[in-house]
C-alpha positions as CSV (number, residue, x, y, z in Angstrom):
1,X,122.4,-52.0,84.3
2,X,119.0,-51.3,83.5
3,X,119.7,-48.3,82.1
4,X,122.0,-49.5,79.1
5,X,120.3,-52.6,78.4
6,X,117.2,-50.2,77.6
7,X,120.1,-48.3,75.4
8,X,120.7,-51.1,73.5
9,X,117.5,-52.0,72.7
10,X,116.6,-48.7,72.1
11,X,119.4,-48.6,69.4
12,X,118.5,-52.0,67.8
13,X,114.8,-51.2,67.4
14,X,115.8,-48.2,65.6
15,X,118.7,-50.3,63.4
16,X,115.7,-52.8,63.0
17,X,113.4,-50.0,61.9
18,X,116.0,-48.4,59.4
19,X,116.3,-51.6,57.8
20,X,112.1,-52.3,57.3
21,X,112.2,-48.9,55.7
22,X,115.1,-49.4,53.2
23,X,114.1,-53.0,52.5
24,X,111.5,-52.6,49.8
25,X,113.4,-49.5,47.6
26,X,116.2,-51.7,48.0
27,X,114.3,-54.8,46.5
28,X,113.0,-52.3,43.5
29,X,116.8,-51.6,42.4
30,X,117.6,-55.1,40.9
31,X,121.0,-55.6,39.1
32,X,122.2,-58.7,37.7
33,X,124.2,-61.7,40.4
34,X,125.8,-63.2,37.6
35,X,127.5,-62.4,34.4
36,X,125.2,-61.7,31.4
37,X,124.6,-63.7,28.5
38,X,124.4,-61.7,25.5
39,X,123.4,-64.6,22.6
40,X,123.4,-63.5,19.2
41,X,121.5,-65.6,16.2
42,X,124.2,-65.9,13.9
43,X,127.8,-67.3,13.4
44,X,130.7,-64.8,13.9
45,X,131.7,-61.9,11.5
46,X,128.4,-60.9,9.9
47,X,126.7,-57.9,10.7
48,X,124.7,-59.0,13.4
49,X,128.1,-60.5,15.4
50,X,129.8,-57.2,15.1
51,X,126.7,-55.3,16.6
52,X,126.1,-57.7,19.7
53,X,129.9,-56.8,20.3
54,X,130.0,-53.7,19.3
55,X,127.3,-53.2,22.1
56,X,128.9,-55.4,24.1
57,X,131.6,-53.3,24.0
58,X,130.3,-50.2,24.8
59,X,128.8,-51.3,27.7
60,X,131.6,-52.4,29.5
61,X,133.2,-48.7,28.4
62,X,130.5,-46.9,30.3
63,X,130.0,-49.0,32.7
64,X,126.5,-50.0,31.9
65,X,125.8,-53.0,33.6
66,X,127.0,-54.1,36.4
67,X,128.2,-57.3,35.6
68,X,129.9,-58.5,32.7
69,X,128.1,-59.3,29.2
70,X,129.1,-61.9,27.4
71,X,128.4,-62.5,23.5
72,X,127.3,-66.4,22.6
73,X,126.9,-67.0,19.1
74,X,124.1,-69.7,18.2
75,X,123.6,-69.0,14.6
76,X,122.9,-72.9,13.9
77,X,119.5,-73.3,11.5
78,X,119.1,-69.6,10.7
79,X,118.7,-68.6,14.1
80,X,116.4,-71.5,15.6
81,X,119.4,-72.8,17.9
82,X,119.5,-69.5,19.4
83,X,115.3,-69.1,19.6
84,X,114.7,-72.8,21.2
85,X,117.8,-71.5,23.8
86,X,116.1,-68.5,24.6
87,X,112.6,-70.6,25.0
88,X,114.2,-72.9,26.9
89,X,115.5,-69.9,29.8
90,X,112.4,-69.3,30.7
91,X,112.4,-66.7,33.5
92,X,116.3,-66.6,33.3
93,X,117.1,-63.0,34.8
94,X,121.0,-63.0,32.8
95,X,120.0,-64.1,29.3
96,X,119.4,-61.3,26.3
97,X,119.5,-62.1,23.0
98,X,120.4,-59.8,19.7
99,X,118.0,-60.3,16.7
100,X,118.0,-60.0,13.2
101,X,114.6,-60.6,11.0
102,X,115.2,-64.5,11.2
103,X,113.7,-63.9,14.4
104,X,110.0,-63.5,12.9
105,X,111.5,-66.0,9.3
106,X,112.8,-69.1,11.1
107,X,109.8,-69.7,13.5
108,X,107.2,-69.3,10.2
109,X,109.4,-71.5,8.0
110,X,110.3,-74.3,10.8
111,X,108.2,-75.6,13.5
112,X,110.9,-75.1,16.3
113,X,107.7,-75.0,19.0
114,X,108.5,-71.3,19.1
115,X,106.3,-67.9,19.4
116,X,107.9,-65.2,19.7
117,X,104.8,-63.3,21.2
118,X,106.0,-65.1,24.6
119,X,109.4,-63.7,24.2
120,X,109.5,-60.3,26.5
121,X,111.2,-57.0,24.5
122,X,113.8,-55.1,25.5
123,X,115.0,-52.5,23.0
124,X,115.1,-52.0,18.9
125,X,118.9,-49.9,18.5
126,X,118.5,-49.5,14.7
127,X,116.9,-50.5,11.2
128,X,120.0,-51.6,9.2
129,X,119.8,-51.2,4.9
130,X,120.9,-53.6,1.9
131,X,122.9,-52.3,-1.3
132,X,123.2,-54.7,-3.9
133,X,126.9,-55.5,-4.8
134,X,129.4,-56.6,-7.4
135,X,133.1,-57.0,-7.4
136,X,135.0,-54.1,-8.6
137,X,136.6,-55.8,-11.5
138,X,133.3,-56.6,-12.8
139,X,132.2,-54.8,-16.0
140,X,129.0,-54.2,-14.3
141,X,128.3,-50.5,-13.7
142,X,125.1,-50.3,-13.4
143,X,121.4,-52.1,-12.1
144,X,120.8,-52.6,-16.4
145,X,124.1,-54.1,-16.6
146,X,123.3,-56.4,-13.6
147,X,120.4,-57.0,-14.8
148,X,121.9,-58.3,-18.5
149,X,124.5,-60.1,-16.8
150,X,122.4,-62.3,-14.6
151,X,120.2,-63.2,-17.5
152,X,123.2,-64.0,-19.5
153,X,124.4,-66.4,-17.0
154,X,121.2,-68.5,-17.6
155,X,121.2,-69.5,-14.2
156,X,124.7,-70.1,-13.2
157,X,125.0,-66.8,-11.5
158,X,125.8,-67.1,-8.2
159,X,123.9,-64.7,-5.1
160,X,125.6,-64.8,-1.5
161,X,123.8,-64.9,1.8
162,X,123.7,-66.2,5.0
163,X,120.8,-68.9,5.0
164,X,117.9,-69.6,3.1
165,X,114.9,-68.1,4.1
166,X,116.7,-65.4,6.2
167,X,117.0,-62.0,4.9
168,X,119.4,-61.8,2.5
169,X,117.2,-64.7,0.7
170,X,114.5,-62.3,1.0
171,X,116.3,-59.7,-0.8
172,X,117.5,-62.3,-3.6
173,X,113.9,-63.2,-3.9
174,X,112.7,-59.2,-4.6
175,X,115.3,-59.1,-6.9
176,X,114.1,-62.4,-9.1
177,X,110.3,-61.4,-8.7
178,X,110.8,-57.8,-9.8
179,X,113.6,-58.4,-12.8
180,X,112.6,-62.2,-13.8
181,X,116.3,-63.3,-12.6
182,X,117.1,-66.8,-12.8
183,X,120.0,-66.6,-9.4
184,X,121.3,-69.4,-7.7
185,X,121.8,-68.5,-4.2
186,X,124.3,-69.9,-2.2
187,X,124.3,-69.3,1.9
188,X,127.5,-69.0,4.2
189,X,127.8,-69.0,8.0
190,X,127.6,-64.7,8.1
191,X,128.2,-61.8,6.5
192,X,131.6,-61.6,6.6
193,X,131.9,-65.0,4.8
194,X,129.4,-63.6,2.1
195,X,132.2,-60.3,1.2
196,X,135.0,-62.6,1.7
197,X,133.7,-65.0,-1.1
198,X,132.8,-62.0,-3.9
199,X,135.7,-60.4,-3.1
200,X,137.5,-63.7,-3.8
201,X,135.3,-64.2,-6.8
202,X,133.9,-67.2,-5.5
203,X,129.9,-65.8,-5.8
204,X,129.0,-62.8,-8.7
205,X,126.8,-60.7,-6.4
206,X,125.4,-60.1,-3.1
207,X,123.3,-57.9,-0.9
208,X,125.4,-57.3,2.1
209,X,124.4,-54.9,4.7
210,X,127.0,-51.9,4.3
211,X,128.8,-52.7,7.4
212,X,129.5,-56.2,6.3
213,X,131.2,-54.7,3.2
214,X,132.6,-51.3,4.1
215,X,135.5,-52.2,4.2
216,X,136.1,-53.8,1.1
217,X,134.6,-51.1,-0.3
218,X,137.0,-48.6,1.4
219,X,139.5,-50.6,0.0
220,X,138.6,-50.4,-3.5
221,X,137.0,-54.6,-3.6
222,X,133.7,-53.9,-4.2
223,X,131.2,-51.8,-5.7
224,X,128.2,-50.5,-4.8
225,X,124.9,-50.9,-7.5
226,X,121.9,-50.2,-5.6
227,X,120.7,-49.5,-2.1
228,X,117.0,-51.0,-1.1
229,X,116.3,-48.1,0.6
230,X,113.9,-45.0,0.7
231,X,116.6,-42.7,0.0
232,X,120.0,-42.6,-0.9
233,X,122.4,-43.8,2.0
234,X,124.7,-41.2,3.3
235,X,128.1,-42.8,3.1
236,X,127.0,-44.4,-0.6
237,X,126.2,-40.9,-2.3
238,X,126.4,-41.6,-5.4
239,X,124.7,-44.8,-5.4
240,X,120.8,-44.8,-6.5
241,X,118.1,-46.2,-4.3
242,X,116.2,-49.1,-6.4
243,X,113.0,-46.5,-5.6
244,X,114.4,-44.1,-7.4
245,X,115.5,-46.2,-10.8
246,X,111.7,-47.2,-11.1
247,X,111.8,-50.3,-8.5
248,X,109.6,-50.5,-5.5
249,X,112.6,-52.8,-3.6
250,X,112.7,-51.7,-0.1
251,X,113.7,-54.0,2.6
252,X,115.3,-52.9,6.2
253,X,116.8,-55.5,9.3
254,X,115.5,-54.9,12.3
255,X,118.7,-54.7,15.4
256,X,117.0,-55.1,18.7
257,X,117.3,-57.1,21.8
258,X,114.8,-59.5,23.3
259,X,114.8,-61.5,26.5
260,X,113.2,-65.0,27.6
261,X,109.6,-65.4,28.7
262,X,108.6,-64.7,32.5
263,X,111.7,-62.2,33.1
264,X,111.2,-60.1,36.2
265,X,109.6,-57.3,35.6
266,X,112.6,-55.0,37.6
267,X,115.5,-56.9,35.4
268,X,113.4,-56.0,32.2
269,X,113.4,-52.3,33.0
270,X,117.5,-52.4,34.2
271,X,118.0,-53.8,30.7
272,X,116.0,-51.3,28.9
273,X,117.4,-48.1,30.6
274,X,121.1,-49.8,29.6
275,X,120.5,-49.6,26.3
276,X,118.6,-46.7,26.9
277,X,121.6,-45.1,28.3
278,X,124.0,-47.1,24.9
279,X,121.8,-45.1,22.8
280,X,122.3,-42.3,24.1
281,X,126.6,-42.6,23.9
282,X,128.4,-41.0,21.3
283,X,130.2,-44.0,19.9
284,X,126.7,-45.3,19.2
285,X,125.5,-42.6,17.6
286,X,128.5,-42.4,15.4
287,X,128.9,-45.3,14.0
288,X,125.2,-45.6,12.9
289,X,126.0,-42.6,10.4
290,X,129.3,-44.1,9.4
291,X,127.5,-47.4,9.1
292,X,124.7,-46.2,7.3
293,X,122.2,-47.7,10.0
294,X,118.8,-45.6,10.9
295,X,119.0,-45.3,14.6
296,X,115.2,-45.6,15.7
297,X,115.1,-46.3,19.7
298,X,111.8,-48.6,20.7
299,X,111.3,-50.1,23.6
300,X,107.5,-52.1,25.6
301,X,104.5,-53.0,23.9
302,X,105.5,-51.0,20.8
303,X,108.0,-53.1,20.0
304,X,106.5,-56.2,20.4
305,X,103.3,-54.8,18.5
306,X,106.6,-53.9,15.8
307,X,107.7,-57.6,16.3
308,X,104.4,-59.0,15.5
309,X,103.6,-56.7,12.5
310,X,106.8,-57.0,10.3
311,X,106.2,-60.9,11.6
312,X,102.7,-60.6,9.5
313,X,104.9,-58.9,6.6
314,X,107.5,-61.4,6.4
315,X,104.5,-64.4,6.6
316,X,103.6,-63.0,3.1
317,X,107.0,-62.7,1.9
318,X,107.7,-66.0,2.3
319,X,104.0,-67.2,1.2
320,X,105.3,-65.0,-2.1
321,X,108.4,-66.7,-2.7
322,X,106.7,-70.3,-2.4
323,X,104.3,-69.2,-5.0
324,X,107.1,-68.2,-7.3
């Protein structure tokens, strides 16, 4: 008898002992409890909308996360519903959140009681572009033409965006400051609203990002004037940069994801190698080039020191446009 209860114990001090030992390695490897909110600062069917789910997506292909994401838009006041949400999970493990530029715009043009320096990085996927565009049975050909037609309208013609302030307004704003444009600029819920309306004639112009307008594009809708970028965007080939017609118009939106102040430490790096591992995925990579978005992985202190920097930029943007 006293044999196998010195067995047993022998066997449970050893269980015990096996247990100690796994215990911490165990604790490092944290994985979300709970589905995953994925919220995304702006209403459905603009170019930000289509990302978060586009990503959304992919995860759930590859199998990514272990629990399920789930895309929330809060696109109410350019973006400042979704920041005061996010300040407001404060050391929430299952919240990320998509950006777009409003996230540095709305907190310097509203006081929403938000810094964003508190908000913890995750990942930037991609720098998306802007081409300025016209409906196809426009006469317009070219950025002269644009120019001449604006500044016939004498202030009736119309510029679509997706807020004021936000980026599109931005773009709007280059355009006046550089050409002396008189544009009245009229914001919808999203992108996709903005192509719908100059498609439908509704607005004469707008600066869509080109995966808010491919496809009206594709389809013989729209037209392509002038991209704000470096160089000449891939699927647009024959379509100048403003750089290279005389203009020094260049203007990118930043797609990255954020998370709430006072996230573990362990939950931050599971969500940073997930998207490590999106950006790594074929689909990803193809549809940046058939998207014409710059895929430019950034991750830690560099992008927040990123955040905080185009955050300076934009402060003067905006101080720029109140001038004018």
């Amino acid at each position: 008898m006293k044999t196998r209860f010195t067995r047993r114990m022998a066997m449970a001090l050893a269980a015990s002992a096996g247990l100690m030992m796994a215990g911490p390695a165990a604790a490092e490897e944290w994985a979300p409890q709970k589905p995953v909110e994925m919220v995304i600062m702006a209403g459905q069917g603009g170019g930000a909308d289509r990302l978060a789910r586009l990503f959304q997506s992919i995860i759930q292909k590859e199998g990514l996360s272990k629990m399920p994401i789930l895309p929330v838009n809060k696109g109410g006041g350019s973006g400042a519903e979704a920041l005061r949400y996010l300040k407001d999970k404060s050391g929430d493990n299952h919240v990320i959140m998509a950006t777009l530029n409003s996230y540095y715009t709305t907190p310097l043009r509203t006081d929403i009681g938000v810094n964003i320096e508190e908000f913890t990085p995750i990942a930037r996927m991609a720098l998306d572009t802007f081409v300025l565009w016209v409906n196809a049975d426009s006469d317009i050909q070219n950025l002269d033409d644009y120019v001449a037609a604006v500044k016939a309208a004498g202030g009736s013609w119309k510029m679509g965006g997706t807020g004021t302030g936000q980026e599109d307004s931005l773009v709007t704003a280059m355009l006046q400051n550089e050409f002396g444009l008189d544009i009245t600029y009229v914001p919808f819920k999203g992108g996709g609203d903005v192509a719908k309306n100059l498609v439908g004639g509704h607005i004469d112009s707008s600066v869509n990002n080109p995966s808010e307008a491919l496809g009206f594009y594709q389809a013989g809708k729209l037209r392509p004037i002038a991209a704000f970028t470096p160089d000449r965007i891939e699927v647009f080939p024959d379509t100048p940069t403003m750089t290279e017609l005389g203009h020094d118009l260049v203007y990118w939106m930043q797609r990255s994801f954020v998370a709430p102040a006072g996230m573990d430490p362990a939950a931050v790096a599971y969500y940073t190698e997930m998207f490590e591992k999106l950006n790594a995925t074929e689909e990803w990579q193809t549809y940046t080039q058939e998207k014409a978005l710059m895929a430019d992985f950034l991750t830690g202190q560099e992008l927040q020191d990123y955040f905080l920097e185009e955050r300076a930029k934009h402060d003067e943007l905006l101080g720029s446009m109140a001038e004018g």
